[in-house]
C-alpha positions, 0 to 999 in steps of 0.5 A: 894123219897127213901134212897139212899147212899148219906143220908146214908154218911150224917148220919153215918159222924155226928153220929160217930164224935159225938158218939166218942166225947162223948166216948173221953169225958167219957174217960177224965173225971176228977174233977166235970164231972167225975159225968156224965160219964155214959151219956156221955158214953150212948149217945156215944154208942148210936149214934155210933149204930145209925150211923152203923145201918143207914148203914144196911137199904136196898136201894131200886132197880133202877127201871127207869134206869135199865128196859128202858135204854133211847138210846143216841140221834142220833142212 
């Protein structure tokens, strides 16, 4: 089973939710958590980054459906 557009959406969606959630805390950070910005802004970037890379992998080509279309019954 290859990748397909689908599990492409289902990674991005999470992975830029979350990468902005953290970036959003490393923003706010006030009082005692001001202490872990630098990771919150890490793993920000870093699952914003893996979402869009997840984007760029090549989708294989639909091999079954465009070399044999099957003809709709009764022709």
């Amino acid at each position: 089973m290859g990748l397909n557009r689908t599990a492409k959406g289902i990674v991005l969606v999470p992975t830029l939710l979350l990468g902005g959630a953290f970036l959003a805390a490393a923003t706010w950070a006030d009082g005692p958590a001001e202490s872990n910005r630098g990771l919150a802004i890490g793993l920000g970037v870093f699952l914003m980054a893996a979402g869009l890379l997840a984007q760029l992998l090549p989708e294989p080509a639909r091999e079954a459906e465009d070399a044999d279309p099957v003809p709709p019954p009764g022709s």
